[in-house]
PATI-457836 format. One record per residue (C-alpha): chain; x, y, z. Coordinates in nm, 2 decimals. Layout:
<rs>
+-------+--------+--------+--------+
! chain !   east !  north !     up !
+-------+--------+--------+--------+
!     A !      X !      Y !      Z !
...
+-------+--------+--------+--------+
</rs>
This chain:
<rs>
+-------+--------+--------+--------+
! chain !   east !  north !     up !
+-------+--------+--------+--------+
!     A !   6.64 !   0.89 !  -0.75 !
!     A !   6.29 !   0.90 !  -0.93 !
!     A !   6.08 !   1.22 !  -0.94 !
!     A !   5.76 !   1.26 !  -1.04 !
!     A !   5.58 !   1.63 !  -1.14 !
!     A !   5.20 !   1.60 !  -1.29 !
!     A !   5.04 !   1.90 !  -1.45 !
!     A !   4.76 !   1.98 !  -1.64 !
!     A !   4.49 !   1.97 !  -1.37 !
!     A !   4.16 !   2.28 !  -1.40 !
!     A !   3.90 !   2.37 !  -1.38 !
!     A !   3.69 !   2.27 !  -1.66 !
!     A !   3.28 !   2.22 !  -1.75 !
!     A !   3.12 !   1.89 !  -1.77 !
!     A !   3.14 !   1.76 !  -2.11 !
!     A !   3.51 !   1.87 !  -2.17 !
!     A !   3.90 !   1.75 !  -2.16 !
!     A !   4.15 !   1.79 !  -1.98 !
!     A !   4.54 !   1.61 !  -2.04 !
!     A !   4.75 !   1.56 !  -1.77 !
!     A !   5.09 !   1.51 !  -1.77 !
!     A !   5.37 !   1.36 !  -1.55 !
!     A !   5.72 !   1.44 !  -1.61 !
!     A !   5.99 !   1.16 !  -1.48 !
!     A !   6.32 !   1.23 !  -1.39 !
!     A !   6.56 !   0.95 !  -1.32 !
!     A !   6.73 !   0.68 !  -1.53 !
!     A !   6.53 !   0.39 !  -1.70 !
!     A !   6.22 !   0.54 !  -1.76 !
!     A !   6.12 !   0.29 !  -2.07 !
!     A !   6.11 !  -0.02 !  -1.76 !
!     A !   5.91 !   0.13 !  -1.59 !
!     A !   5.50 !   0.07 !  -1.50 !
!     A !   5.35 !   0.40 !  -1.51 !
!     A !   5.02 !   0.51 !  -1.42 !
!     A !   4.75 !   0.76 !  -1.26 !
!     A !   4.52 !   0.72 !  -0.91 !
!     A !   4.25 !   0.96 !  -0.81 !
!     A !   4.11 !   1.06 !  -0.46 !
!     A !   3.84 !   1.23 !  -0.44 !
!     A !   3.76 !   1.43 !  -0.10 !
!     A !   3.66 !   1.16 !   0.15 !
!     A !   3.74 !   0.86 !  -0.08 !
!     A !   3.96 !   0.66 !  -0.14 !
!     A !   4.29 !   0.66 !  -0.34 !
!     A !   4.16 !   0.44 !  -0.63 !
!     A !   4.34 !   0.34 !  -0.97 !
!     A !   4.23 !   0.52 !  -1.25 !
!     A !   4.47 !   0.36 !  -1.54 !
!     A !   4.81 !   0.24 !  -1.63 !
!     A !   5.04 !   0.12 !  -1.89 !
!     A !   5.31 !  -0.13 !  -1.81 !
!     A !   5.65 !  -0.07 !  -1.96 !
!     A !   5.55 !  -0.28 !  -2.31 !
!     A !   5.25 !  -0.01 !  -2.33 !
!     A !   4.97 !  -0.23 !  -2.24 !
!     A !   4.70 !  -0.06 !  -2.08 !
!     A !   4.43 !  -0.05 !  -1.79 !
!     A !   4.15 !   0.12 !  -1.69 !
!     A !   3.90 !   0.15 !  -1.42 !
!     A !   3.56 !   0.09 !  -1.55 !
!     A !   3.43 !   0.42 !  -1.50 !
!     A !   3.66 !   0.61 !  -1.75 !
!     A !   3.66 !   0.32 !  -1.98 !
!     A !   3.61 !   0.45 !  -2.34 !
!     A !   3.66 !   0.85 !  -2.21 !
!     A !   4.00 !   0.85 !  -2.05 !
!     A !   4.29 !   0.71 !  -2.26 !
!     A !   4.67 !   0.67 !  -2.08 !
!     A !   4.97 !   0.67 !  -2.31 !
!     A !   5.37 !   0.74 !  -2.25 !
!     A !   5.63 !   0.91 !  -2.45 !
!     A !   5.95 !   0.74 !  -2.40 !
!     A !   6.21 !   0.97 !  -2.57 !
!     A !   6.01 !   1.24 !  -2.34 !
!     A !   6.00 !   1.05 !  -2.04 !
!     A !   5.65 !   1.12 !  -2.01 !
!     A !   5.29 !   1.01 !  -1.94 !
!     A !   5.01 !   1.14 !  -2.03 !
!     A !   4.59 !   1.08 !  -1.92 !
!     A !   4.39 !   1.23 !  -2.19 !
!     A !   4.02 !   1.30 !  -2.00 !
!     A !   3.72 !   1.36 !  -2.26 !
!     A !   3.37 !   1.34 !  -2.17 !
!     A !   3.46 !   1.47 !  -1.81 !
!     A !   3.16 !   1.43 !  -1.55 !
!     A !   3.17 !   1.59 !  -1.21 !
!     A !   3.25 !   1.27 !  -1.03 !
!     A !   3.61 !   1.31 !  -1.23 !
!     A !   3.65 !   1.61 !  -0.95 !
!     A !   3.98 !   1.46 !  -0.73 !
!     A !   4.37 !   1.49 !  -0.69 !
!     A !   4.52 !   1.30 !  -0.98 !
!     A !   4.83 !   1.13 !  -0.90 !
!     A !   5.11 !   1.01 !  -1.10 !
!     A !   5.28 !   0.65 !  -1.00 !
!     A !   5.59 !   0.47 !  -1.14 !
!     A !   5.71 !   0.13 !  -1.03 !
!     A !   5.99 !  -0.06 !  -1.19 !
!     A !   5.85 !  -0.40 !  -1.10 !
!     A !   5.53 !  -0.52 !  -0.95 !
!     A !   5.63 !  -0.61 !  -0.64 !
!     A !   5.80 !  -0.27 !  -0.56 !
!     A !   5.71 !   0.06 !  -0.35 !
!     A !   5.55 !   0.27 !  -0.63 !
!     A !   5.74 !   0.64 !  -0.67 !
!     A !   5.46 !   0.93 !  -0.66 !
!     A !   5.43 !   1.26 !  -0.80 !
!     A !   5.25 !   1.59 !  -0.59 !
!     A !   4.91 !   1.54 !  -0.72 !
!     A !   4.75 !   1.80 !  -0.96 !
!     A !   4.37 !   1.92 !  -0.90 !
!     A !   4.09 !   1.79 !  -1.15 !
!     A !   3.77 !   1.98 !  -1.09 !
!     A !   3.53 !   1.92 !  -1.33 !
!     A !   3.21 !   2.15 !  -1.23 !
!     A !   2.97 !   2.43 !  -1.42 !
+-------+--------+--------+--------+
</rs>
């Protein structure tokens, strides 16, 4: 059984960073697509990045060049480093993981990202 647990979510001014982190617990963490949504209060869930198992990555356009994904194999951990943060970066940041594209994605809690001054 897969479990997902995000942290790193704040408060924090425009102009800053945040990382978040999601912890996985389960086997085969290194086959695994991993990656983060946001949903902002009366939005929709939208992708945000990813990184498939061989660590290539995607991004939405929006956080291209300020928001960089990355995963820690040995740790069994991903991480969204957010720089540059704007107040349209306020949402719920949740952590995915899905073993293969055509399965039912595993999700973490969500953690809070409000980015405000």
């Amino acid at each position: 059984q897969v479990q997902l647990v995000e942290s790193g979510g704040g408060l924090v001014q425009p102009g800053g960073s945040l990382r978040l982190s999601c912890a996985f617990s389960g086997t085969s963490f290194r086959h695994y697509s991993m990656g983060w949504y946001r949903q902002a209060p009366g939005k929709q869930r939208e992708l945000v990045a990813s990184i498939t198992s061989s660590g290539s990555t995607n991004y939405e356009d929006s956080v291209k060049g300020r928001f960089t994904i990355s995963r820690d194999n040995a740790e069994k951990t991903v991480y969204l480093q957010m720089n540059s943060l704007k107040p349209e970066d306020t949402a719920v940041y949740y952590c995915y993981a899905r073993p293969i594209p055509s399965a039912k994605p595993y999700w973490g809690q969500g953690t809070h990202v409000t980015v405000s001054s």
